[in-house]
C-alpha positions in Angstrom: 17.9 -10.4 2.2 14.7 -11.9 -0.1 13.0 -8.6 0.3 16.7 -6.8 -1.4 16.4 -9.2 -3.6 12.9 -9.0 -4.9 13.2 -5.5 -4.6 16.3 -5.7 -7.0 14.7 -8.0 -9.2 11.6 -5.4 -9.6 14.4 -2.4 -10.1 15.9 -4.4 -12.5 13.0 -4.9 -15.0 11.4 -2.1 -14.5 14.8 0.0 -16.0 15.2 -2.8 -18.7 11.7 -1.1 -19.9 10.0 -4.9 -19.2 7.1 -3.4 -16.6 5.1 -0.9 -18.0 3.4 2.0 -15.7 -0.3 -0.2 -15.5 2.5 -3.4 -14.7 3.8 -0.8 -11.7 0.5 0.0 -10.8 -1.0 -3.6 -10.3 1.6 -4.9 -8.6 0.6 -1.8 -6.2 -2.8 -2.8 -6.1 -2.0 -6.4 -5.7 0.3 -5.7 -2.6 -2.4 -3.0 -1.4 -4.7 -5.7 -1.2 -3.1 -8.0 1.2 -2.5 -5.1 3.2 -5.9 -4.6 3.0 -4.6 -0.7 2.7 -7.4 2.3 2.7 -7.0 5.8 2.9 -8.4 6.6 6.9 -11.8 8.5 5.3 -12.4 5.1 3.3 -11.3 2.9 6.2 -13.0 5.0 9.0 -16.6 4.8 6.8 -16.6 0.9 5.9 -15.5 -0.4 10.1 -18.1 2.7 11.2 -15.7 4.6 13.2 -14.6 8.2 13.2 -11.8 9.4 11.6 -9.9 10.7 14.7 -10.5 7.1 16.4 -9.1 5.4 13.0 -6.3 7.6 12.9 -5.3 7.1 17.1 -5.9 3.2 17.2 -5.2 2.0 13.6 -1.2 1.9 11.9 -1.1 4.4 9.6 1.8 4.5 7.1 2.2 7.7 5.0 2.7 6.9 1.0 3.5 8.8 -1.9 2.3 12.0 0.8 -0.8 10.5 2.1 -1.7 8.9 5.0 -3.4 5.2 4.6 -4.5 2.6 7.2 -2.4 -1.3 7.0 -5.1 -3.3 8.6 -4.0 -6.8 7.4 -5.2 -9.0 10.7 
């Protein structure tokens, strides 16, 4: 129900023009962060693992057609 609802309040304002694209695009990068989301290459490099172990033991969510890793523990 809240997440309709913020979702619906975003909708809302970003039809009524009151979001710009960079608006969009920091409230991605804001949300990204406390996901702590990274493509797998990025992800695999900075925890010094490979990327075939990254991509078997880490949650991986495909977005906008690529694959990133939610590591937010």
């Amino acid at each position: 129900m809240l997440l309709e609802t913020i979702l619906n309040h975003l909708s809302g304002r970003i039809e009524a023009n009151q979001l710009s694209n960079d608006d969009c695009v920091r409230i991605i990068e804001h949300v990204g962060g406390y996901l702590n989301l990274k493509t797998i290459p990025d992800y695999a490099q900075e925890n010094n693992l490979s990327y075939n172990g990254t991509k078997k033991f880490r949650t991986i969510k495909k977005i906008f057609n690529v694959k990133f890793v939610i590591d937010n523990e």
